[in-house]
N, C-alpha and C positions, 0 to 999 in steps of 0.2 A: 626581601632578604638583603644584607649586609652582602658587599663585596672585599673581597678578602684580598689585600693587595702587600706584594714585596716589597720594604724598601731596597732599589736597586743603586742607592749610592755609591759612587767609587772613588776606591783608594786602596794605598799598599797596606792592607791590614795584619799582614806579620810584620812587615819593618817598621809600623805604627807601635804594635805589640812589643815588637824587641827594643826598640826605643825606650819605650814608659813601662818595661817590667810589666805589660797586661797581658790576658786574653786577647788573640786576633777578633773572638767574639763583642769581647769588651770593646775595643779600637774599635769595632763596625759599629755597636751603636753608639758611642760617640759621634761620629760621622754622621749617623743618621740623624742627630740634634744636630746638625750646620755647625760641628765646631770642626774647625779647617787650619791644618798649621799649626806649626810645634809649638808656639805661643798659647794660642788659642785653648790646642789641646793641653798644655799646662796648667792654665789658669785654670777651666774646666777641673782637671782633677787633683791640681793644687791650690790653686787661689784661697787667699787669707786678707785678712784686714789691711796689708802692706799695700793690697793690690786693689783698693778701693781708689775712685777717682775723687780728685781736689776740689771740695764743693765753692772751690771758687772761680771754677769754670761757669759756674750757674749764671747767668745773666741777670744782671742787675741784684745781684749775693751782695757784692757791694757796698749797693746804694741801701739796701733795705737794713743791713747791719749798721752805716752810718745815722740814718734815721732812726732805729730801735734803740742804739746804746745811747744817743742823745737825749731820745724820750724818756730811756729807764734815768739817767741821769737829771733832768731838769725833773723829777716823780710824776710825769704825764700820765696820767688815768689810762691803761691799754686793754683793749678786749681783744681778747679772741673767739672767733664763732668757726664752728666747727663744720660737721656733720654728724647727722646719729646712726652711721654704719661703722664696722668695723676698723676701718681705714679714720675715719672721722674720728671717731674715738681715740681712737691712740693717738693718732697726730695732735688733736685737744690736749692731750695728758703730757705731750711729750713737750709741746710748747708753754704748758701752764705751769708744771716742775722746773721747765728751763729759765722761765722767766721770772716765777719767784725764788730760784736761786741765784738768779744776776741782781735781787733787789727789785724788781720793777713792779710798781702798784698794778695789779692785772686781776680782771678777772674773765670769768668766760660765760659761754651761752652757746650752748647746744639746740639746733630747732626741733620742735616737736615735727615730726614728723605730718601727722595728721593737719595741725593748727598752719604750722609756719612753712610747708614743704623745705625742699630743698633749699641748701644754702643761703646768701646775705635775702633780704628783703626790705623791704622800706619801713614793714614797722620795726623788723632789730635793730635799724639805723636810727627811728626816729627816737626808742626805747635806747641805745647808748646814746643818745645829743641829748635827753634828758637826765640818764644819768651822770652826766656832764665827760663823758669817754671824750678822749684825745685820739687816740688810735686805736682803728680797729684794726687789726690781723686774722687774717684768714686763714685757715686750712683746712686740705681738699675739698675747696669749691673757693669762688670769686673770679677764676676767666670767664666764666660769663656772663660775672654780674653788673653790663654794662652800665643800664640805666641805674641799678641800684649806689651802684659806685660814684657814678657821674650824682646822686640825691648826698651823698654824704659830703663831696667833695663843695656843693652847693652851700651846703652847713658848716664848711667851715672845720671838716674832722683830716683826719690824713689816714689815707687809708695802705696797707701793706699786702700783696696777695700771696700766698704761697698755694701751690695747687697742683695740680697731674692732668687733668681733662684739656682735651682737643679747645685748641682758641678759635672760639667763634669765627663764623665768615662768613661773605656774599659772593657769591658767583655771578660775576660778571664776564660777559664773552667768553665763558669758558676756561676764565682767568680768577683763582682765590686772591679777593681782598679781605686779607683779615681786621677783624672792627677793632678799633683803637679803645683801650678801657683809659680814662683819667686817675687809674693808682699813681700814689707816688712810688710804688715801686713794686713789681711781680717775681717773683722766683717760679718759673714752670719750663721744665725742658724743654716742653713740645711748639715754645715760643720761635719763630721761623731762623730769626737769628741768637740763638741760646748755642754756643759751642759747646753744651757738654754732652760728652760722647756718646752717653747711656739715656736713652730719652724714655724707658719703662718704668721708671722709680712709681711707687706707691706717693698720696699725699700723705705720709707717717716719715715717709721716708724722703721728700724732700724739705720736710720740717724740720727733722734729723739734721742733715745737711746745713739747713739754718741757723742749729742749734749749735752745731760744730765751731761753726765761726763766731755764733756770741760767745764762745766760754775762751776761744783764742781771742778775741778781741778782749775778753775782761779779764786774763790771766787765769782761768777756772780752769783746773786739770782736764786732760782731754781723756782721759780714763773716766773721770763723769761723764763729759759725754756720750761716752761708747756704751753708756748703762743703759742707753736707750733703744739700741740695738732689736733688743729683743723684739722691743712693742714696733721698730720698723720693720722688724721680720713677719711679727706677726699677721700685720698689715699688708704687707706684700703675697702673703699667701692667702688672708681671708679676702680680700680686694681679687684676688684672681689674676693675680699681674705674671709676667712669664717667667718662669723661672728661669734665665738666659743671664749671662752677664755677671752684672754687678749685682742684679737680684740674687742669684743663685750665692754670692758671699754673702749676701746680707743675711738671706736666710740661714745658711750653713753656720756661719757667726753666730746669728743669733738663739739659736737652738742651744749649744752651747750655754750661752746666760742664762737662758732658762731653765736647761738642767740645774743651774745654780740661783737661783731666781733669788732678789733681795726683796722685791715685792712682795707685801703681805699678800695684797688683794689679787695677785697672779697667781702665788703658790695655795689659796682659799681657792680658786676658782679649778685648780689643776687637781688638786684632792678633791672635790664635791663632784668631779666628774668621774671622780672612780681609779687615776691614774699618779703614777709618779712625778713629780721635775724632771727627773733622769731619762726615765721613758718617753718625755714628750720627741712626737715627729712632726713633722710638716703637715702629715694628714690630719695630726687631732686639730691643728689650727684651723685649717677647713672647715674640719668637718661634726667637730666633738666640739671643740672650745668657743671658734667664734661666733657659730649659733647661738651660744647663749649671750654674749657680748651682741648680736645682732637683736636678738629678740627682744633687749629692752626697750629698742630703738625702735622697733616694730610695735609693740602692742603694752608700752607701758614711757616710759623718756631714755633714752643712752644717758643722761645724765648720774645712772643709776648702774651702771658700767664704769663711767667715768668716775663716780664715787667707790665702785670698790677700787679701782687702781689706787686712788687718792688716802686709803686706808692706811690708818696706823696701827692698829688693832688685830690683832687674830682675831678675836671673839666678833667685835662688828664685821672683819672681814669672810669669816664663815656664814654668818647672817644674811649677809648678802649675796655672797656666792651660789647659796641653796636656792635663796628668791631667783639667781638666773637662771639657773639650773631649772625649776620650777614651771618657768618662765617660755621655756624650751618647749619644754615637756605638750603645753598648752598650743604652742605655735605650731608644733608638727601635728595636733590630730586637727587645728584647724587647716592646715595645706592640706591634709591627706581630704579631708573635706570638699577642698575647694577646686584640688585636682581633679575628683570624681566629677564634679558640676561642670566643669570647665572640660573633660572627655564626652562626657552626655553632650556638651551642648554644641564639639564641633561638628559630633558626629549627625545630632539630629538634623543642623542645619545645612548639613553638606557643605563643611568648612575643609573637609579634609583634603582637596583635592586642591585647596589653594597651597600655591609658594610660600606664600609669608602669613601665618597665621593670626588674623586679630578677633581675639576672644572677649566680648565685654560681658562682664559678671557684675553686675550692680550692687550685689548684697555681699559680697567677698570683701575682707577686710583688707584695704589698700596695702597697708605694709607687707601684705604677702603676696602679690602681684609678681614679685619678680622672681620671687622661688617658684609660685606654680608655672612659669613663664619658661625658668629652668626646667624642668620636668619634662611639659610637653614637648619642648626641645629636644632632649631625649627619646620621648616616644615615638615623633616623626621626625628627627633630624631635618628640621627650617626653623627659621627665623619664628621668634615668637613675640607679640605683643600682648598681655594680658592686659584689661583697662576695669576699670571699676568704681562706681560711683563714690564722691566726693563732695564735700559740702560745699565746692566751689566748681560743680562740674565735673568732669570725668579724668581719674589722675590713673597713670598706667607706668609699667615697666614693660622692657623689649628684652630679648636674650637669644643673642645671632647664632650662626654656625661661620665656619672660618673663611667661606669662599664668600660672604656677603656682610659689607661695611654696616651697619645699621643706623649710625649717627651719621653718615654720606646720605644715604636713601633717604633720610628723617629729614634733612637740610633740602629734599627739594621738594618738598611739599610741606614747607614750614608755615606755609599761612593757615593751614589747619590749625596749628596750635597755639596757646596761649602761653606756653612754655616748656620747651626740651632741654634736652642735654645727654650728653656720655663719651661712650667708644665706640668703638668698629662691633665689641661685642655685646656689647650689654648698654641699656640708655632707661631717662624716664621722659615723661611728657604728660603734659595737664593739656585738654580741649574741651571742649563746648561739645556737649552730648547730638547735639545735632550734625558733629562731623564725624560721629565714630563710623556710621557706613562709607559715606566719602574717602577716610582713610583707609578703611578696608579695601577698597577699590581701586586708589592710587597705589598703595604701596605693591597688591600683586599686579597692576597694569605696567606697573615701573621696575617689576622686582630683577629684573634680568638673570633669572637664577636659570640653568637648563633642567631639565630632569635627572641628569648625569649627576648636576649636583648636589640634588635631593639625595643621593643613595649614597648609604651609609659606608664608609670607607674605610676598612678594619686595616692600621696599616702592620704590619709586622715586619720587625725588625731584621731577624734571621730563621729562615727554614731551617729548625735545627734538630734532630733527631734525639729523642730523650735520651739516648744512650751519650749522648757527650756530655748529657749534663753532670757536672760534682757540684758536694756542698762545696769546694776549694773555690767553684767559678761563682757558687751562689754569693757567695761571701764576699769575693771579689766586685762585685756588682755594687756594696754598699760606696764606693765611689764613685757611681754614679749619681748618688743621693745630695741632697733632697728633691724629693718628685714632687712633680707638679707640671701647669698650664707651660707647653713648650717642652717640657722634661719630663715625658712621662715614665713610670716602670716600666720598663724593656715587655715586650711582647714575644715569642717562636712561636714556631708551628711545626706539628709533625702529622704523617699520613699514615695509613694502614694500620692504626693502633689495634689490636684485637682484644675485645670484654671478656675477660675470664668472669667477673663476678662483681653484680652492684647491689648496693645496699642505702633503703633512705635512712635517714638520720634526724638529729632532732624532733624536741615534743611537739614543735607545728610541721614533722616532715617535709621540713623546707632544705635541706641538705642531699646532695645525693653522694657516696662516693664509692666508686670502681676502681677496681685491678684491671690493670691494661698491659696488654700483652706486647713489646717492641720486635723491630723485626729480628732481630737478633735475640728473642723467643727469653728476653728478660720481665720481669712483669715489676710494674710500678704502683703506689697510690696513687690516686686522684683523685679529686674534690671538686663539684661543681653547686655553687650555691645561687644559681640564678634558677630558672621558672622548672622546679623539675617535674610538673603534670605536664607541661609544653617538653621538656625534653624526651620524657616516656612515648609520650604520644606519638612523637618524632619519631622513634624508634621501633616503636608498632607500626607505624603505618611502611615504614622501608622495610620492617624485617621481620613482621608480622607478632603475634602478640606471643605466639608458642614461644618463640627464639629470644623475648624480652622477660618469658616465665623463669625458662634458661637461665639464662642472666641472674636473676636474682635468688634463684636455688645453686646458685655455682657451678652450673651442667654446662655440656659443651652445647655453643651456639654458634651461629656467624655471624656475629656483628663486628662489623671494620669501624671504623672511627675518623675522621681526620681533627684535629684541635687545634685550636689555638690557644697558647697556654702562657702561665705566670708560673716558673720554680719556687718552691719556699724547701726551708730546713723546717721538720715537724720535729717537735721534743714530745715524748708520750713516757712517762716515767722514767724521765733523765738519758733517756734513749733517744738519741737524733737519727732520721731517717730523710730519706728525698720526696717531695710529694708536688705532685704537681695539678696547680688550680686552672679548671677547663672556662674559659672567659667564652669561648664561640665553640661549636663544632658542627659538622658533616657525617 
């Protein structure tokens, strides 16, 4: 079972409140995001494009715009290679429109997934030294591409990195030295001496930032540049990065553009999913949109992503749009596939009682490793590595929980692999089939995880009794927006709720929703749409089955409740009412 814990943050939450004109509700969760201080809480629920940092804090921003406006100048042959995930994609499009609007002879190359793994390699370098490339330019990947980099620099090419991922290191005496790459020049916050403030930036979004200073360097309006906004937003929220900061204007900004989107192939891909410009949120970028931008990358090229943004066409750009969409459609029943295999087969082996879980599925199609990797993560809250065979050995994705680094853990038992890389949260890695039990082994003999941390931590905002709640505070809440990783939708809770009456719902009776009684003997909606034969069941076995017959004939019963809830405004025939979605209950 999940444990259900308060946030007990403190602060003066009405002199917060009477301050910024909020809810003292509103001020607490604030507070409960780590934003501290009248600044802080400003920017939070005012921050705008004013309050973006000067991408010339970026280290070595510089040197890499000196070197780029030169090459575009002297017409040096430039590539960019990318990545074919969501982040990789945009950042590709953002620097390939940037560059061919400064003039610069450029083109690109996105790796197959499958063929060329992850980021530079020796044959895209050897394949741009034939196509006679002058510079290659990277974005999001090249901090790690030590040897790769030091092969090009061997040739004779000059190489540019821009990037977001953790700079490689050795641990020595307990001391990080980080490995020296031979680019002539990197752009990546997380660089040990990089003075910019904000070191979460997306690789979209520190191309962006790139981009900002070529079009100041070449006179090009900087209202171009900020066109780009969107696909840094978008990136920042399909990458998974925190919504804290600078991220939270980028996104909030960008959302915005998108409502007003000049992109054919953005607004092709926003309509085939069923939705408006206007209506886009943070969540469809998640969870609607970038899936299909991800799944070309997975089980066909991103290149075919990066083609529809590159679209001038409606007609090709709906063409395409459908193919992702399609595309989609195919990748989720193969997860929901791969998920099943991947449950059976911890359960058979008696995996489950490990910390860190390493699942090797050999016939699982690699590009979806990291989504089922996400899922079980969910289902047992640990550390998860899916691995699965490769035509070069066994290529895997990992996907943490918050109390355990995973690219720290990964780095001490690197001689297992023949190639890593990531975050704290989420990583990949290529090894030799012959070490997947070895790794299995070290990583939970290493895992330092307690059992405490295994257990699922519901955290909730404010014990709030549904009687405080109005639409006035619901609405008031959209300042907290946009949500996401670090920022999530506000959570309450309330106890003694009592069931007047429940009803399932939907044609696969996957809906449930009750009338709940407050102690001030008011009765509400509610709606619960997670496992409702596990919530019934629940409810029989504490208050036996007569008293849950009750329930759904609308007779009097005793069933108490405690929940933990999400408010919404329900419109049912232009009639707005309060309804509140049950996320956990007791």
């Amino acid at each position: 079972m999940e444990k259900w814990m308060v946030m007990a943050k403190r602060a003066d939450f009405i002199e917060i409140g009477k301050k910024f004109g909020i809810d003292k509700v509103t001020a607490r969760i604030i507070r409960n995001r780590d934003v501290i201080g009248d600044n802080d809480i400003n920017m939070y629920i005012n921050g705008g494009i004013d309050d973006l940092y000067d991408p010339k804090l970026l280290k070595d921003s510089d040197k890499l715009i000196d070197i780029l406006t030169e090459k575009i100048k002297q017409k040096k042959k430039i590539r960019i290679i990318g990545d074919y995930d969501i982040d990789g994609v945009m950042s590709t499009y953002i620097l390939l429109k940037a560059l061919k609007r400064a003039g610069a002879d450029v083109s690109c190359m996105i790796p197959d997934r499958i063929k060329d793994g992850y980021g530079l390699n020796v044959e895209l370098i050897n394949k741009a030294y034939d196509d006679k490339i002058d510079t290659i330019i990277t974005c999001d990947n090249g901090i790690a591409a030590i040897d790769e980099i030091a092969h090009a620099k061997e040739l004779g090419m000059t190489m540019l990195v821009t990037d977001h991922h953790a700079v490689p290191y050795n641990e020595e005496n307990g001391e990080r030295i980080y490995i020296k790459s031979r680019a002539d020049a990197i752009v990546n916050p997380h660089q040990a001496d990089c003075d910019y403030p904000y070191k979460e930036l997306c690789g979209a979004a520190v191309a962006w930032k790139v981009v900002i200073l070529l079009y100041e360097r070449l006179g090009i309006s900087n209202e171009e540049a900020f066109e780009f906004i969107e696909n840094a937003a978008f990136a920042t929220v399909g990458d998974v990065m925190p919504l804290t900061g600078e991220n939270r204007i980028i996104v909030k900004e960008g959302l915005k553009r998108i409502h007003h989107t000049k992109n054919i192939g953005m607004k092709a891909l926003i309509l085939q999913c069923g939705l408006e410009p206007e209506n886009v949120e943070s969540y469809h970028f998640g969870f609607v949109l970038g899936p299909c931008i991800n799944a070309t990358g997975r089980l066909d090229t991103a290149r075919r992503a990066l083609k529809l943004l590159c679209s001038g066409s409606e007609g090709e750009a709906a063409l395409i749009a459908s193919g992702l969409v399609a595309l989609n459609d195919e990748r989720k029943e193969m997860t929901r596939q791969g998920f099943e295999l991947a449950i059976s087969t911890i359960e058979e082996n008696g995996y489950s009682d490990d910390k860190v879980l390493v699942v090797y599925l050999p016939d699982v199609h690699e590009s979806i490793a990291g989504i089922i990797a996400g899922r079980i993560r969910e289902k047992y809250n640990r550390p998860v590595f899916v691995l699965t065979k490769g035509e070069d050995g066994v290529k895997g994705s990992g996907r943490s929980i918050e109390c355990y680094s995973m690219y720290e853990k990964m780095c001490e038992c690197k001689d297992l692999f023949s190639k890593f890389g990531g975050h704290p949260m989420a990583a990949g890695l290529s090894l030799p089939e012959e070490n997947v039990e070895e790794f299995r082994i070290r990583m939970n003999d290493n895992s330092g995880l307690s059992d405490e941390d295994l257990v699922r931590k519901i955290m909730i905002d404010v014990p709030m009794p549904v009687d405080y709640v109005t639409m006035e505070l619901i609405n008031e809440f959209s300042i907290l927006e946009p949500y996401g990783k670090d920022n999530s939708k506000p959570v309450f809770a309330d106890r003694n709720l009592s069931v007047s009456r429940m009803w399932i719902l939907g044609k696969n009776r996957n809906v449930l929703k009750l009338s709940l009684k407050s102690s001030q003997d008011l009765v509400y909606q509610a709606i619960y749409f997670g496992d409702v034969e596990a919530f019934i069941k629940y409810m029989q076995e504490n208050y036996g089955e007569s008293m849950v017959r009750n329930a759904f004939e609308g007779k009097t019963n005793n069933i108490v409740l405690s929940i933990v809830y999400s408010p919404k405004i329900n419109i049912f025939r232009e009639t707005a009412s309060l309804q509140f979605e049950i996320l956990y209950y007791k």
